[in-house]
N, C-alpha and C positions, 0 to 999 in steps of 0.2 A: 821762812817768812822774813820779810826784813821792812824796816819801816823807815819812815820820811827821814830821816839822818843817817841809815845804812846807806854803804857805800856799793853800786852795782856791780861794780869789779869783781866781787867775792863771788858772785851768780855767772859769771859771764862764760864760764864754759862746763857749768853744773848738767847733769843726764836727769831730766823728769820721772821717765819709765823705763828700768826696761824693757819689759814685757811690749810696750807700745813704741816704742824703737826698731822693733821684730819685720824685717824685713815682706810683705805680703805679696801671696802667690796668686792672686786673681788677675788676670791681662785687664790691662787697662782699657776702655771703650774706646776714648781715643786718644792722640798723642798728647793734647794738652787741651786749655779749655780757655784758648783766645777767641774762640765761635763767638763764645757767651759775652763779649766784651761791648758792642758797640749797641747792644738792645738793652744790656745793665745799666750802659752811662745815660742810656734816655729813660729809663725807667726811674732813678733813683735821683729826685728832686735835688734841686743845691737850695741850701738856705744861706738866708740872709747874716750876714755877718758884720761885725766891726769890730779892730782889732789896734792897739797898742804896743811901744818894743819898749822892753825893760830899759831900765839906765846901763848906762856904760859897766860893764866891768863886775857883772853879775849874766849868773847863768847857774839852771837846773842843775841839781849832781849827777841825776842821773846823765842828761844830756854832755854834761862833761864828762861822765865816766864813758860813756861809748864814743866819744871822739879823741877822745886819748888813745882808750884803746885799739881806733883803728891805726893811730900814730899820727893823728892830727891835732892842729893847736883848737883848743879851747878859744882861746883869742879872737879868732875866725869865724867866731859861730854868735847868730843874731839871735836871741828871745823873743817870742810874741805871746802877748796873751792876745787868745783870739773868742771874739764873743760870739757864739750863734744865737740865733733867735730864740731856739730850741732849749735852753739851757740859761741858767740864771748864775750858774760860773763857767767861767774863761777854761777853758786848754790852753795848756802851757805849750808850743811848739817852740822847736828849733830849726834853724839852719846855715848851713857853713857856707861861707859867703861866696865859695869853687863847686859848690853841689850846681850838679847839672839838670836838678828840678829847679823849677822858679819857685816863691815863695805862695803865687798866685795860685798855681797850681795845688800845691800842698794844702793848702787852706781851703779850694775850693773841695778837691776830690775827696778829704777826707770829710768835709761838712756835708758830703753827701750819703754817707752811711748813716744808716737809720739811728737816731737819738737815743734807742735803748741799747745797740750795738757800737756805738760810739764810747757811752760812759763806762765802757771796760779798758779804755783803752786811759792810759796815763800822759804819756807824752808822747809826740813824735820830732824826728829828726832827721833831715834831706842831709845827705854825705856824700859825697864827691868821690869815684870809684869809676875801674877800668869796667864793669859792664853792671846789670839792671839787676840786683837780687834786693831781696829786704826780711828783714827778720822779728820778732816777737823779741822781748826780756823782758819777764814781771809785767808785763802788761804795756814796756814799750815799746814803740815799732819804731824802726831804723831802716828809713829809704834808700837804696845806694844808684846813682849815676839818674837816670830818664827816666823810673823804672814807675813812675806815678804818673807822666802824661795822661789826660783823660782814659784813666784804666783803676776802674773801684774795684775791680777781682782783685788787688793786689792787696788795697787794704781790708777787704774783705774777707782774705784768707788771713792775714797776718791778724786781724781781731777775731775771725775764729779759732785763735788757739787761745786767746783772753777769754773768750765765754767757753771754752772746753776746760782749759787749764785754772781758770779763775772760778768757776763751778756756776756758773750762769744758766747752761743749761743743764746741770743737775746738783742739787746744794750740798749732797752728799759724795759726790765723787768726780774726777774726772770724766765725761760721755765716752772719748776716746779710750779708756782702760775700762769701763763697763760690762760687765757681762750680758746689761743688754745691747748695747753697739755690738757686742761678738756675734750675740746670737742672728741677730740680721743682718749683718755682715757675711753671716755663713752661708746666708738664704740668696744672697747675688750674684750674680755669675762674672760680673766685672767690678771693678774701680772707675772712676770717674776717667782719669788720666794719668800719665808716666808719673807725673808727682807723687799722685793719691796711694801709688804700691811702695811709699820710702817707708812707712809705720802708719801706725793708725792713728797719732795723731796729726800727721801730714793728711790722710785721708779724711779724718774730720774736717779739717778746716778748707780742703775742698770739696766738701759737700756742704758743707756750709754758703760758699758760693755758687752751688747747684740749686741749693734751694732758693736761696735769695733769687734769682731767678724765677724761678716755678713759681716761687709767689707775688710777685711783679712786672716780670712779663706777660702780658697778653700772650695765652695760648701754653703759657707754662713751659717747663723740661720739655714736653712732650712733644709740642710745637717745631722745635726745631731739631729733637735728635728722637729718631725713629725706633731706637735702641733702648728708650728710655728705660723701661721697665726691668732691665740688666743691673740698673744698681739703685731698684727705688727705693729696698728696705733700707738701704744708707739713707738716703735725704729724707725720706719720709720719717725716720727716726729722729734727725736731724727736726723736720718741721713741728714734730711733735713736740720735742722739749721745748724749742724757742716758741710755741704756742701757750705752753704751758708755764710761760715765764715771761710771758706779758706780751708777746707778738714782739719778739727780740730782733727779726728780721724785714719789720714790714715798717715804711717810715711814716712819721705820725706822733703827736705826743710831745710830753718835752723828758728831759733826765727826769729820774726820779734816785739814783745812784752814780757814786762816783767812785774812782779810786784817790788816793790823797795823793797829792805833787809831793814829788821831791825837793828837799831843802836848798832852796837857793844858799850857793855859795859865790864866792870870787874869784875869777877866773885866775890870776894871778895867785893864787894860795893865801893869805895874809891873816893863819892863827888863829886861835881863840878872841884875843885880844882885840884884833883887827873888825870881828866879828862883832862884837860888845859894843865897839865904837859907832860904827857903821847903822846898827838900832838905835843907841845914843841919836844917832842923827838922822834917821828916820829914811833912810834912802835905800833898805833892804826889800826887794819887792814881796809883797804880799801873798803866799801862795794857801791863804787855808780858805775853805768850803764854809759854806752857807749852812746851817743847821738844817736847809729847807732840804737836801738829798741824804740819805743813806752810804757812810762809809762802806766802801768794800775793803774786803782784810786784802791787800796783796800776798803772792806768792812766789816763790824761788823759783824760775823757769826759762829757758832759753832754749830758741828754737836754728841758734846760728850757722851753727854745725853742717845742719840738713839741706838748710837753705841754699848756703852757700855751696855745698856738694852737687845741687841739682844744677847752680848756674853753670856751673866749672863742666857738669856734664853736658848744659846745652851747648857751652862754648865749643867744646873738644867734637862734637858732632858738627856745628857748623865751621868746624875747621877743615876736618877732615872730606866735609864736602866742597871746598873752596882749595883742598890742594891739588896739585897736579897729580894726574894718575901715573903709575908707574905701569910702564907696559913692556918692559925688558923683558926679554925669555931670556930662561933658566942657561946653564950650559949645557943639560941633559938630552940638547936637540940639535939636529943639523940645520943651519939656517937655508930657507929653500931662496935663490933670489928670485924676486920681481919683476913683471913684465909689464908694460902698460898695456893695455885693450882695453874696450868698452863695447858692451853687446846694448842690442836697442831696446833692452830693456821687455820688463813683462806685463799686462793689465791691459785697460780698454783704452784704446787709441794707441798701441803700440801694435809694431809686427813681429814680437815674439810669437813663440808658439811653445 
């Protein structure tokens, strides 16, 4: 656990489970779950927002710590408190001023997850990178390259490893290390998709965006994949908890729970002392909660690892389909040579025979 003055760093390449790391042997239904993509973004309302950028020369620690650690300046990266309608405290976001999400975007896609599914989430931050992955820590997600264009499955997967891992849908354990997610897990014949067979709790958090779904879309899961019933004891377990924890998945309502921001610092480093003055003069931005929501405890968790393993896998597949074929025989043959002819061919309207 580490709280609003811990430093993210210490987290940034920690193992949650291992047990829930364990590689799964059910085939996936199907290769990925971009299907589900363009019926989510019309189901899932945007609300209304208005939004604020900090002062010069302040920014989140956490937000600084994962921009360091990709090997980028802290300098480069904007704050925003951003207000929804839905909610009576701001989100802290970020964004590094070469991220090839807009600002626009961030702010809209992510105001589109449901308001009980949203206050798990701590901060966000668009980062600038050669392709589209994003990842979970402690509750904050980190967008890399385009990878949030009108597409809520992304942060709909990345917040359900906050409501798995943050215990949202179960107060007493992670859902994903459950012995009852095992048990119906054992009762399905497939996974959702190629992701959902990394651990189980890759596979939560895509069932998490299966259900979101099912219960939003018109006509459900079932509606569009005919297969359904191959991994319903996953989502339907899945719908039960977030049913039973306030309709976590369906939007509506305003927060009633937060996680707490992290300790605005100065981008530039400048001490204790620096720090002192800076309250002295009142120009330190504001980051604490309204008494009117429920703290949630954060947790020590990162999802980077996985994340980034599955992109590196998509890329390496669409590489290897964009090279040139190798079509050299062996030396173990006599090369026959070539002749040209052409016969007139075989089917209706030809005079083969």
């Amino acid at each position: 656990m580490y709280s609003k003055s811990s430093s993210l760093t210490a987290i940034l390449y920690a193992c949650f489970s291992l047990v829930s790391a364990q590689q799964l042997d059910k085939p996936p239904l199907t290769p990925d779950l971009e299907y589900l993509k363009p019926a989510l973004l019309d189901a899932l309302p945007s609300v209304n927002m208005n939004k604020d950028q900090w002062g010069e020369g302040w920014i989140p620690q956490d937000c600084k710590s994962m921009t360091e650690e990709k090997g980028l300046n802290a300098a480069d990266v904007e704050t925003w408190n951003v207000h929804y309608d839905d909610c009576g405290d701001a989100w802290v976001l970020c964004r590094h001023r070469d991220a090839q999400s807009s600002l626009d975007d961030l702010v809209s896609v992510f105001g589109r997850l449901p308001v009980h599914t949203r206050q798990y989430v701590r901060h966000v931050i668009a980062l600038p990178d050669s392709g589209a992955w994003a990842y979970n820590a402690g509750g904050n997600i980190a967008m890399f390259a385009d990878v949030i264009h009108d597409n809520p499955s992304v942060f709909l997967h990345e917040a359900g490893h906050s409501l798995d891992l943050l215990n949202a849908y179960d107060p007493s354990e992670a859902l994903s290390s459950s012995q009852n997610w095992i048990d119906n897990y054992n009762q399905d014949v497939n996974v959702p998709d190629n992701y959902a067979q990394t651990n189980q709790i890759e596979n939560v958090a895509q069932n998490t965006v299966v259900d979101t779904y099912n219960l939003n879309v018109p006509g459900g899961f079932a509606g569009i994949q005919p297969n359904a019933g191959n991994i319903f004891h996953q989502y339907a377990t899945v719908d039960t908890k977030q049913r039973e924890a306030g309709d976590l998945l369906v939007p509506g309502g305003s927060c009633t729970s937060r996680l707490t921001n992290s300790e605005p610092v100065q981008i530039n480093g400048g001490g204790m002392m620096s720090r002192v003055k800076a309250r002295l003069r009142r120009d330190m931005p504001s980051v604490e909660l309204s008494q009117d929501v429920k703290v949630i405890e954060p947790k020590d968790f990162h999802t980077g690892e996985a994340c980034k393993a599955n992109f590196l896998r998509k890329r390496e597949i669409k590489g290897k389909r964009g090279e040139k074929p190798n079509v050299e025989l062996s030396g173990d043959v006599s090369v026959i040579k070539g002749k040209e002819f052409r016969t007139g061919g075989y089917g209706p309207g030809s005079n083969g025979r």
